[in-house]
C-alpha positions as CSV (number, residue, x, y, z in Angstrom):
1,X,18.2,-2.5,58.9
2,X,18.9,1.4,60.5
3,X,22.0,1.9,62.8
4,X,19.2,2.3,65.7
5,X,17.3,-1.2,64.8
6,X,21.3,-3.1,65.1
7,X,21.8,-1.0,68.1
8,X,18.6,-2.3,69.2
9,X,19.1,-5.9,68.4
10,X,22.0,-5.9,70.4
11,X,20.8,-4.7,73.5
12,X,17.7,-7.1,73.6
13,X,15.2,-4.8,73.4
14,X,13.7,-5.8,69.8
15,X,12.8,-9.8,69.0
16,X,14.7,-11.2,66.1
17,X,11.0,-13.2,65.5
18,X,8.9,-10.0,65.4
19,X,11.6,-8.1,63.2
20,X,11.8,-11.2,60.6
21,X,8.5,-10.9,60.2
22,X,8.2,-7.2,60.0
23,X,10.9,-7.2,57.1
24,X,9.2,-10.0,55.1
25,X,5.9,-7.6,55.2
26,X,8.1,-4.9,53.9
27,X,9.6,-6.9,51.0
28,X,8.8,-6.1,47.6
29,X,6.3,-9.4,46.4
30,X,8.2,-11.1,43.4
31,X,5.7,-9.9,41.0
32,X,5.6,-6.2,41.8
33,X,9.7,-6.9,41.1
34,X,9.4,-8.8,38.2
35,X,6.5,-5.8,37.0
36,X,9.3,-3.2,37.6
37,X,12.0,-4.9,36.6
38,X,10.1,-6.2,32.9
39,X,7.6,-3.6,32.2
40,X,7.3,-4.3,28.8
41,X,5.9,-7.5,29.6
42,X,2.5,-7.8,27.9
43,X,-0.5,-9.2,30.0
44,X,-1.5,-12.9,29.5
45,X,-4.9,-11.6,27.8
46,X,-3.5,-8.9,25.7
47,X,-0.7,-11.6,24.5
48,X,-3.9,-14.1,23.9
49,X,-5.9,-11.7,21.9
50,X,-3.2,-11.0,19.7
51,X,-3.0,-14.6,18.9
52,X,-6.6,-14.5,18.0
53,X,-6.6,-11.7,15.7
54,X,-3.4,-12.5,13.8
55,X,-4.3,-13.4,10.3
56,X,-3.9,-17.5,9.3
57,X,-2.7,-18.5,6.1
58,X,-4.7,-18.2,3.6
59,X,-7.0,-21.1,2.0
60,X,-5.6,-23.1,-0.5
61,X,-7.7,-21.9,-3.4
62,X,-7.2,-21.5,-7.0
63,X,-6.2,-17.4,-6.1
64,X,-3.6,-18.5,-3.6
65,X,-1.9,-21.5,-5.0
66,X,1.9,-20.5,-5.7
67,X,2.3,-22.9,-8.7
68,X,-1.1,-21.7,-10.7
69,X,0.0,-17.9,-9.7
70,X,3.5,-18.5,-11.1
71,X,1.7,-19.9,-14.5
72,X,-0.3,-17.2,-14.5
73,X,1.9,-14.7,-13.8
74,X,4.4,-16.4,-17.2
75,X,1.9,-17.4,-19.6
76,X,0.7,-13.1,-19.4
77,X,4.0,-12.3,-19.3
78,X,4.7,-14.2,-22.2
79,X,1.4,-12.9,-23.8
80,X,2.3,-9.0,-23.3
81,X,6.2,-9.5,-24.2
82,X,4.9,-10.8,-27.7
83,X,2.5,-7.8,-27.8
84,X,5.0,-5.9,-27.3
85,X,6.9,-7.2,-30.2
86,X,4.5,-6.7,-32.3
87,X,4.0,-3.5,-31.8
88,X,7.5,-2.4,-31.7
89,X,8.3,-4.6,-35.4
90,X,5.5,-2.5,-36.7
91,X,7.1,0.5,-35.7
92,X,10.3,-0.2,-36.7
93,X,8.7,-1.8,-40.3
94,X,7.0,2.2,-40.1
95,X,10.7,3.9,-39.5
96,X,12.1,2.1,-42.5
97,X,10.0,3.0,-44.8
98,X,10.1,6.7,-44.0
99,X,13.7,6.3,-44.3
100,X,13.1,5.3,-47.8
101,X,10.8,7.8,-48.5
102,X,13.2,10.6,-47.7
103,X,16.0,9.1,-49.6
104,X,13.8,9.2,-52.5
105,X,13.5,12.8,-51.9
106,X,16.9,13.9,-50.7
107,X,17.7,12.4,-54.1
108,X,15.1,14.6,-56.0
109,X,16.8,17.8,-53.9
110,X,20.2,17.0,-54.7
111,X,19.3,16.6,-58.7
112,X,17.4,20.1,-58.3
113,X,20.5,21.8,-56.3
114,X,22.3,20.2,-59.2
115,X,20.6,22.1,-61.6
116,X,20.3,25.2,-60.2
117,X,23.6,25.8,-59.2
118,X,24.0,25.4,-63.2
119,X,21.1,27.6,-64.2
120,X,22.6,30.4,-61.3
121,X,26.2,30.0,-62.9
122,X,25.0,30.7,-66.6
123,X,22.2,33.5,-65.4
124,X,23.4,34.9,-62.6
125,X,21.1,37.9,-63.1
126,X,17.9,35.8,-62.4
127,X,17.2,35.9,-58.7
128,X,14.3,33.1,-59.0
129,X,17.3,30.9,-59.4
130,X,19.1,32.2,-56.7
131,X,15.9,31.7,-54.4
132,X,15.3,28.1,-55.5
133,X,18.7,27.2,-55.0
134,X,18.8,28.4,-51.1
135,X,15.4,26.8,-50.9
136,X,16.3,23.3,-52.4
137,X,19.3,23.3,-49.7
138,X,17.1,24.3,-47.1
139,X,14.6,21.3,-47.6
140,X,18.0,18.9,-48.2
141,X,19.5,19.9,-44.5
142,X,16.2,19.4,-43.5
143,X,15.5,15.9,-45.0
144,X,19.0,15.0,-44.0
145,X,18.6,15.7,-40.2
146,X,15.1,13.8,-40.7
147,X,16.5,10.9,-42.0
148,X,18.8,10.9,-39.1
149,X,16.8,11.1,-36.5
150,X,14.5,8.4,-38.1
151,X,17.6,6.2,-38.1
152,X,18.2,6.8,-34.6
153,X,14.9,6.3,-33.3
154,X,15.7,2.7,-35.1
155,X,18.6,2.0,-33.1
156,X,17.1,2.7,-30.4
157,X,14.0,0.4,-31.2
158,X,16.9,-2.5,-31.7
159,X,17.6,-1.8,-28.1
160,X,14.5,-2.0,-26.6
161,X,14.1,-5.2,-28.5
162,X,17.4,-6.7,-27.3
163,X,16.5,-5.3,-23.7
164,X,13.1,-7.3,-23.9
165,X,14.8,-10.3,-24.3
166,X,15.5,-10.2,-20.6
167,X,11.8,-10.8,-20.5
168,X,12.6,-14.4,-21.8
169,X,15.3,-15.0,-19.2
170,X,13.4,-14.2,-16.4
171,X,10.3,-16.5,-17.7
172,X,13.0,-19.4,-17.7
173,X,13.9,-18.7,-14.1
174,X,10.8,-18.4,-12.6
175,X,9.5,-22.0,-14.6
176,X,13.0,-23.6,-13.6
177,X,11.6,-22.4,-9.3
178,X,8.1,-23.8,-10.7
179,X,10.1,-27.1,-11.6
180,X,11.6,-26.9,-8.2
181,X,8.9,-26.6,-6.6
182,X,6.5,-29.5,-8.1
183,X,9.8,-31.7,-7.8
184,X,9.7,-30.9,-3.7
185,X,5.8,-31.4,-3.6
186,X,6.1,-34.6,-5.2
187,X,8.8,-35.3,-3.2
188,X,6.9,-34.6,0.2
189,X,3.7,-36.8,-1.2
190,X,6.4,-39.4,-1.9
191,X,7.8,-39.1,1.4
192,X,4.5,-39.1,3.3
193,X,3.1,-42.0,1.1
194,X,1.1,-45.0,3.2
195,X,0.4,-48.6,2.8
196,X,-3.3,-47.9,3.9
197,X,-5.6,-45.6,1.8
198,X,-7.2,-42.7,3.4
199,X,-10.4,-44.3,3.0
200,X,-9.7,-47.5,4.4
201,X,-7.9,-46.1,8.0
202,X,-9.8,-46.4,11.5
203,X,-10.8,-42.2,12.1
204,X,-9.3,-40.8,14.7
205,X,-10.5,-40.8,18.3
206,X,-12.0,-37.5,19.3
207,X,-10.7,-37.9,23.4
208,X,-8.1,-39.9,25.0
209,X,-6.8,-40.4,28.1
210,X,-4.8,-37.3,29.6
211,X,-6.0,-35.1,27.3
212,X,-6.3,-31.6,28.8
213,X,-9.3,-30.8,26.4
214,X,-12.8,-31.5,26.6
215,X,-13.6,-32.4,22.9
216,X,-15.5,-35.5,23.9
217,X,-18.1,-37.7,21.8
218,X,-21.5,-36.1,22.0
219,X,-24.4,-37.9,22.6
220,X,-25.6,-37.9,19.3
221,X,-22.4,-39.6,18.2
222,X,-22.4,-42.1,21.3
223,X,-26.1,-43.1,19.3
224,X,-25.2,-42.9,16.0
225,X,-22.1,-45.6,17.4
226,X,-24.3,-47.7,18.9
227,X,-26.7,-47.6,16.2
228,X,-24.0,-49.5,13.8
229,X,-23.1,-51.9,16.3
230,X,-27.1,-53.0,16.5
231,X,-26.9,-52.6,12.3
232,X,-23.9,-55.1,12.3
């Protein structure tokens, strides 16, 4: 209310009915406050069509079953881990025999450095000796840093082999949350058990009293109920 509109009041000239009524057309309704207060407020339809397009769990098939994925997913495991052992034993089975291989022939350079170190001490005029000799030493540095490598490249097969055992450890835990998880199912059957077998229990009625919904009985199943009750 303005200065004027009090000064107004006062004096008698304005109706206290007629300005009630003028303010209360002026109000803000409560939904264009509650729109300006909130508006991030989705619309009731926009809210219900997300609802409809949300995806539902999936259906309970072999694909989707957490139990028969878990099996799956350890038996392959357990199929390319000893795979994988395989092919890494024949490897290393490889590595050692090479390694035996050069130390047959870093033997067979070492007995021909022998010998021409002698044959270069008593003729020491005869280059061929001299060449040989550099030569033979030459192939025995060589065959030496071979045989090294090949002895590294079996450690380090040793530690992939000790770094797939992991493999094994994490097959146990996910069969000991397998375990845990058929314990809870049976568990939950347990727990849900009845007296009464499926089979045997009154079905359900389709519409009771109160119920907002209209899923009554159809005609057809009004007939086919009174059609057992003739039968009987």
């Amino acid at each position: 209310m303005t200065q004027e509109e009090l000064d107004a009041l006062m004096n008698g000239d304005i109706d206290m009915d007629e300005l009630s009524e003028e303010e209360v057309q002026d109000a803000p309704q409560e939904s264009e406050i509650e729109a300006s207060d909130d508006e991030s407020v989705e619309p009731a339809a926009i809210i219900e069509e997300k609802i409809k397009s949300a995806e539902l769990p999936l259906p309970a098939t072999e694909e989707n079953k957490m139990v028969h994925q878990l099996d799956d997913v350890t038996k392959e495991s357990e199929e390319k881990a000893s795979e994988i052992f395989d092919i890494i034993e024949g490897i290393s089975n490889d590595l050692m025999e090479k390694e035996e291989s050069l130390n047959t022939i870093i033997e067979v350079l070492t007995s021909n450095i022998d010998l021409f170190e002698k044959l270069v001490t008593k003729f020491p005029d005869v280059a061929t000796f001299k060449t040989q000799l550099q030569e033979n030493q030459k192939a025995l540095d060589e065959a030496n840093a071979s045989l090294e490598s090949l002895q590294n490249s079996g450690d380090a097969i040793m530690n992939v082999m000790d770094i797939m055992q992991y493999q094994d450890i994490h097959r146990q835990k996910i069969e000991r949350v397998i375990n845990v998880m058929r314990a809870l199912s049976k568990y939950m059957s347990t727990l849900f058990e009845g007296k009464i077998d499926d089979e045997e229990r009154v079905s359900s009625a389709t519409h009771i009293h109160g119920d907002t919904h209209n899923d009554v009985a159809s005609n057809e199943d009004i007939e086919a109920l009174l059609a057992q009750f003739g039968n009987a």
